[in-house]
C-alpha positions in Angstrom: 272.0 37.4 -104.1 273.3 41.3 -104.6 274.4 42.9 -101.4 273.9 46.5 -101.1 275.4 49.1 -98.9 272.9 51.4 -97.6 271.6 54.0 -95.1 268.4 51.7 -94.5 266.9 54.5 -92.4 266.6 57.6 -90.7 263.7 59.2 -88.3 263.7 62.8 -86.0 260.7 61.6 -84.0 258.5 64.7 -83.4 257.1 62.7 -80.4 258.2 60.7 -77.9 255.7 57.8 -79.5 257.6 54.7 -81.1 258.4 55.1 -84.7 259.7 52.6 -86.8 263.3 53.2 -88.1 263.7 50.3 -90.9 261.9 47.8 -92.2 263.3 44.7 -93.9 261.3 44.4 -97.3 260.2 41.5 -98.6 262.4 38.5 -100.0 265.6 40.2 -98.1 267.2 40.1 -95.5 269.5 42.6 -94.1 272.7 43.4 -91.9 272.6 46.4 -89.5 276.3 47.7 -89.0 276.1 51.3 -87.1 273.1 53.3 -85.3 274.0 56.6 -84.2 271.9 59.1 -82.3 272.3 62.6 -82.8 270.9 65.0 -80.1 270.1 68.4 -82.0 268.9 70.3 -79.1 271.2 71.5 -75.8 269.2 69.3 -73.5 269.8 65.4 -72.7 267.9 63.3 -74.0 266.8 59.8 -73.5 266.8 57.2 -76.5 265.3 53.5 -76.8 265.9 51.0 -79.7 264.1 48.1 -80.2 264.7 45.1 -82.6 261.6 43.9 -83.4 261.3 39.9 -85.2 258.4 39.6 -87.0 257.1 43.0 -86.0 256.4 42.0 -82.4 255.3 44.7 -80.2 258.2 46.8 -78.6 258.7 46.0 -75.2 261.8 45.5 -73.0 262.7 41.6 -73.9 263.5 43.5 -77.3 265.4 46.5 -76.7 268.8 47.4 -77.5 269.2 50.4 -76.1 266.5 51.4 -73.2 266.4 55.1 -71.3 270.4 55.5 -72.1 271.3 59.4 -71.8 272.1 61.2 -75.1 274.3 64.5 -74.1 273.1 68.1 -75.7 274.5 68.8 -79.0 276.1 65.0 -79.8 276.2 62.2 -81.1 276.4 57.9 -80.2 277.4 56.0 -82.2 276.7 52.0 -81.9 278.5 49.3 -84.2 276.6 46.4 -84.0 276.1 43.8 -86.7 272.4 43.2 -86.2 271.2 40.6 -88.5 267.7 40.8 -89.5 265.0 38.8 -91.5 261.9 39.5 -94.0 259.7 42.0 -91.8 261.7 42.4 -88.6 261.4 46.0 -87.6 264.0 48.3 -86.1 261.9 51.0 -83.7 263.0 53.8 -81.9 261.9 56.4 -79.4 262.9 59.3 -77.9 262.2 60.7 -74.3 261.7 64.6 -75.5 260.0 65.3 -78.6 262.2 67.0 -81.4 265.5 66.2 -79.9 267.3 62.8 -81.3 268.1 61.8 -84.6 268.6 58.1 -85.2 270.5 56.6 -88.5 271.0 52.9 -89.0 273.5 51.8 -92.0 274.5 48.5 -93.3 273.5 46.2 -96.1 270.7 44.6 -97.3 270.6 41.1 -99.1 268.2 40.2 -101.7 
């Protein structure tokens, strides 16, 4: 079973529609370590993460981070150790189009 370190995915939603973030593929599994947010505009921003099992739909019994604040021109960074299966789904959203930048990094085990 290789581990490999990885950025397992990175999304500027032009929308503030959901959008999927990471995907586990199949026959792995995988271990989220940091999400960071990056605002690239002056303006707040508002960011939601959700940690989908089994690609549920996103909804509030699965989010991470709901509505929290992202400052003009920076960044948050989360450290987290989010384990995750064969097709969980990490989904994020943003509350003004064109504005956040979301990275997850960790491993994945196959």
């Amino acid at each position: 079973m290789p581990l490999v370190y990885k950025v397992l995915g990175q999304s500027a939603p032009a929308n503030t529609s959901n959008a999927d973030l990471y995907t586990v593929p199949a026959s792995t599994s995988a271990i989220v370590s940091t999400l960071t947010i990056s605002n690239t505009t002056a303006t707040t921003a508002t960011a939601r993460v959700f940690v989908r099992v089994a690609a549920a739909a996103a909804a509030t019994t699965n989010a991470i981070i709901y509505d929290v604040s992202i400052a003009g021109n920076s960044v948050a960074s989360f450290t987290l150790g989010i384990t995750l299966a064969t097709t969980d789904v990490i989904t994020v959203r943003t509350g003004t189009a064109n504005a956040l930048t979301f990275q997850a990094f960790g491993s994945q085990v196959s």
